[in-house]
N, C-alpha and C positions, 0 to 999 in steps of 0.2 A: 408112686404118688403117695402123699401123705396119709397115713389111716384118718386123720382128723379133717381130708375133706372130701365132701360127699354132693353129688350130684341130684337134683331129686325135682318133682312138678311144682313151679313156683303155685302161691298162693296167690289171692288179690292183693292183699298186705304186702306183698312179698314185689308181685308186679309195679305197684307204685312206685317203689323205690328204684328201680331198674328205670321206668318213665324218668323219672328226676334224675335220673345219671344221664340220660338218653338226654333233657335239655341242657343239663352242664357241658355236654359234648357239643352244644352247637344245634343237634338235629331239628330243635324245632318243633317236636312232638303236637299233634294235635291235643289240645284238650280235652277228655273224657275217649280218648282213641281204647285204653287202656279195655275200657265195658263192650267194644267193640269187637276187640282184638281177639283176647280169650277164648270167650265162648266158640271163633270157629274151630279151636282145638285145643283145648284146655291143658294136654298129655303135651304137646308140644314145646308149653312155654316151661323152663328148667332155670334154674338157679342151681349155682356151687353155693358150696358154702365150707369156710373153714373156721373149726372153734365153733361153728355153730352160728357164722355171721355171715354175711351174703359178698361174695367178693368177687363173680363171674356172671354171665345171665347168658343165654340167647333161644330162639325160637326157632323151632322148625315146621312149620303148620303144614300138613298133608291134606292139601285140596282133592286127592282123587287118588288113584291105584298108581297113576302115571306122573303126578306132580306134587312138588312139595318148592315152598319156602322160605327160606333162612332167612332171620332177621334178629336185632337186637344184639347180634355179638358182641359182648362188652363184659370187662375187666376193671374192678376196682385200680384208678392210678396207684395205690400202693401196692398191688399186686400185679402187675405187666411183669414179664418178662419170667416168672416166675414156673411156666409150666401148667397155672391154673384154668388160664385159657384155652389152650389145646387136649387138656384133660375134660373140658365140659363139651367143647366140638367133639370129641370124640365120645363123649356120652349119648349126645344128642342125634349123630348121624344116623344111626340105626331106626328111628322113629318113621325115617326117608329110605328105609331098605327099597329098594328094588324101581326108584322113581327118580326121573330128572326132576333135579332140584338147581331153582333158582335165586340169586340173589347179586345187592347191588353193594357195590364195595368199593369204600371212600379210598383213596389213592394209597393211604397209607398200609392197605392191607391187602391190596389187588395180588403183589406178588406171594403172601401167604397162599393165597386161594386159585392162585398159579398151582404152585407146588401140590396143590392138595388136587389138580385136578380138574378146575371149573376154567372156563375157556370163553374171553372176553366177545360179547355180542354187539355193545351197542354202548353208547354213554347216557344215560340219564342228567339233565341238564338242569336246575334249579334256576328260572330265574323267578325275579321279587322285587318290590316297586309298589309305587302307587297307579293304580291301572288311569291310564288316559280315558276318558269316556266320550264317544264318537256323538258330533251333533245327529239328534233323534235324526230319523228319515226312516223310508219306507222301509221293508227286510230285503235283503236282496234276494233277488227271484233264486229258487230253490233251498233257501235257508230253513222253511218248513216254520212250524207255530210252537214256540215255546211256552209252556204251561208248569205250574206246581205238579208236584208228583203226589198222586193218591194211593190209597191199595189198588186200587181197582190197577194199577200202570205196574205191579209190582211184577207180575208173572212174565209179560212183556219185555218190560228192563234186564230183569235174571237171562231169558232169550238168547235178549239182543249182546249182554255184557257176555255171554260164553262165546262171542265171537268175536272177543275183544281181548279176553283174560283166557289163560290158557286150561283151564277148569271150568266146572258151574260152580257157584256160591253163591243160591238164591237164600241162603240161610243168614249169610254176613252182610246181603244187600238189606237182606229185611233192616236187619240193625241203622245198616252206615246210612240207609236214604232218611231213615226216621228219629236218630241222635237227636237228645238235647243240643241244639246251638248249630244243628246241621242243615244248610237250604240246599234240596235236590231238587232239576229242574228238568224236567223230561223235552225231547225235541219230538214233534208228528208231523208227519208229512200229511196231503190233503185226503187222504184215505184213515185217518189214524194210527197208521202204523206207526212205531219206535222205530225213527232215523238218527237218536243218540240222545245222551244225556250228561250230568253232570253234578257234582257238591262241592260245598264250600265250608267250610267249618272253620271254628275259632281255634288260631293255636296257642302258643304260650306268649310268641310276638308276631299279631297282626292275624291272619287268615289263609288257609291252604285249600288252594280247588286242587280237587283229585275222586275219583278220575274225569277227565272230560275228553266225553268218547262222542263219534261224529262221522256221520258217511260222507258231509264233506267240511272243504273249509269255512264255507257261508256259515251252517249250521253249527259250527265250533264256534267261532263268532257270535255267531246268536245266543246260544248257551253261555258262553263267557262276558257279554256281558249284564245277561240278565243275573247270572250267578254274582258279579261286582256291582249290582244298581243298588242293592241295598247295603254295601259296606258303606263307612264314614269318608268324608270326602278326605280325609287323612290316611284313610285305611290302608295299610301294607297287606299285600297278597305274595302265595307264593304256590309257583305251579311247576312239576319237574316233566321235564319235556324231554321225549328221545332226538337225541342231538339228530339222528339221520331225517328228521321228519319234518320238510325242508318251512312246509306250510305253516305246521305248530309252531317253530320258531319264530316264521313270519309274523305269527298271531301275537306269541308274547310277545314279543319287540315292538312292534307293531304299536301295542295298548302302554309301551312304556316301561317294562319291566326291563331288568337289566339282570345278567349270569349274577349268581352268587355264589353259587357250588356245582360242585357237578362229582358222582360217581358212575361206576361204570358195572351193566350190567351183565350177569355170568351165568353160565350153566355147566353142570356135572355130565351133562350130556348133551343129544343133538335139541337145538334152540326148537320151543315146541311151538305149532302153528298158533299163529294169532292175524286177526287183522291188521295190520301194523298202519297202515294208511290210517286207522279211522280211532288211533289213538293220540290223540292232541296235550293230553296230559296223564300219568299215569297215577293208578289210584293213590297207592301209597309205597314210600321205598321200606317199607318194615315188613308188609306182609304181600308184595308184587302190587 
């Protein structure tokens, strides 16, 4: 490899620019995702650079002893093909010694991450649309009481998401439920207990809910659409849904949304338990 490029912890400067490639590629990036992202592992997120200029990125965030994951893999289009990419994956791996690591990989790259090892789980399914909004009526019995989320629901949420997500990350919910531009909506059953929650946030075009978690379908429903009451009645949403999850589809389609994308999610090793039933949308494809 080149003496003149070098692998090293992106900056905030550094990360913005990788965001803005991240929306010329299509992704869609949340808005302000960037002040979110970071801070869960700052060591994680890496930049190449050659000449001294930024021309590879990706992330490796290590949620726990046992799981880490990969996101952001991207390559300057004047530099594809060149070796700069696989020189900064392989800088990076190491960060994820000794942990199943996850990640979701647009079609164009599945067979890369064949070769290297990660072994197809599931499809993550992008649909987007203007959400249909159901005439008012009663909730339907067992959907439970949807509320704003306060601190006081934070400890609770963290809980309930470790049984959702394959880590805890009560550090990155603090962030993602409280974001500028962010509406998280907590689900309680008649006891107050956390039966699921969900966010919405502004992207670059329209709005992204992620994650919208839920012990059933009613309650997914309920959450989504108090998460869409307050977008513009033009408003575009966009929710990635695990395709096996027969419900969540039903919900997106259901409100109007139609496939837009879809990649497919992988792991280094055996797929780590999650409740898969009670994830109706997933948080995000950059950091699981």
């Amino acid at each position: 490899m080149r003496e003149d490029f070098t692998v090293a912890e992106a900056t905030a400067a550094d990360w913005d620019e990788i965001v803005a490639w991240a929306a010329a590629e299509g992704w869609n990036p949340g808005r302000g995702d960037a002040a979110c992202f970071r801070p869960t592992d700052p060591a994680g997120f890496l930049v190449g650079r050659l000449d001294g200029r930024i021309v590879s990125a990706v992330s490796v965030v290590a949620y726990s002893p046992d799981y880490a994951f990969l996101g952001h893999y991207l390559v300057h289009p004047d530099h594809r093909g060149t070796g700069l990419g696989m020189a900064t994956w392989n800088a990076a791996l190491p960060h994820a010694k000794g942990r199943v690591i996850g990640l979701d990989a647009v079609p164009a790259q599945q067979e890369l991450y064949i070769r290297a090892g990660f072994v197809p789980a599931y499809d993550n399914v992008r649909y987007t649309g203007r959400p249909g909004r159901p005439a008012p009526a009663e909730p339907p019995a067992g959907a439970g009481t949807v509320g704003s989320v306060t601190p006081y629901h934070l400890d609770a949420i963290s809980a309930y998401d470790s049984g959702c997500f394959p880590a805890e990350r009560h550090a990155f919910l603090s962030r993602w439920l409280t974001a500028d531009g962010h509406t998280a909506r907590v689900l309680l059953d008649g006891d107050g207990h956390v039966t699921g929650y969900g966010v919405v946030r502004p992207a670059r075009r329209g709005s992204r809910i992620g994650p919208l978690f839920a012990d059933t379908p009613e309650g997914a429903a309920a959450l989504f659409d108090a998460l869409t009451a307050g977008l513009a009645a033009d408003g575009e949403v966009s929710i990635d849904v695990p395709d096996r999850h027969q419900a969540a589809t039903a919900l997106a389609t259901g409100r109007g949304l139609t496939e837009s994308s879809r990649c497919t999610r992988m792991y280094s090793g055996p797929p780590p338990y999650t409740r898969t039933e009670a994830v109706f949308g997933t948080t995000t494809l950059e950091l699981g």
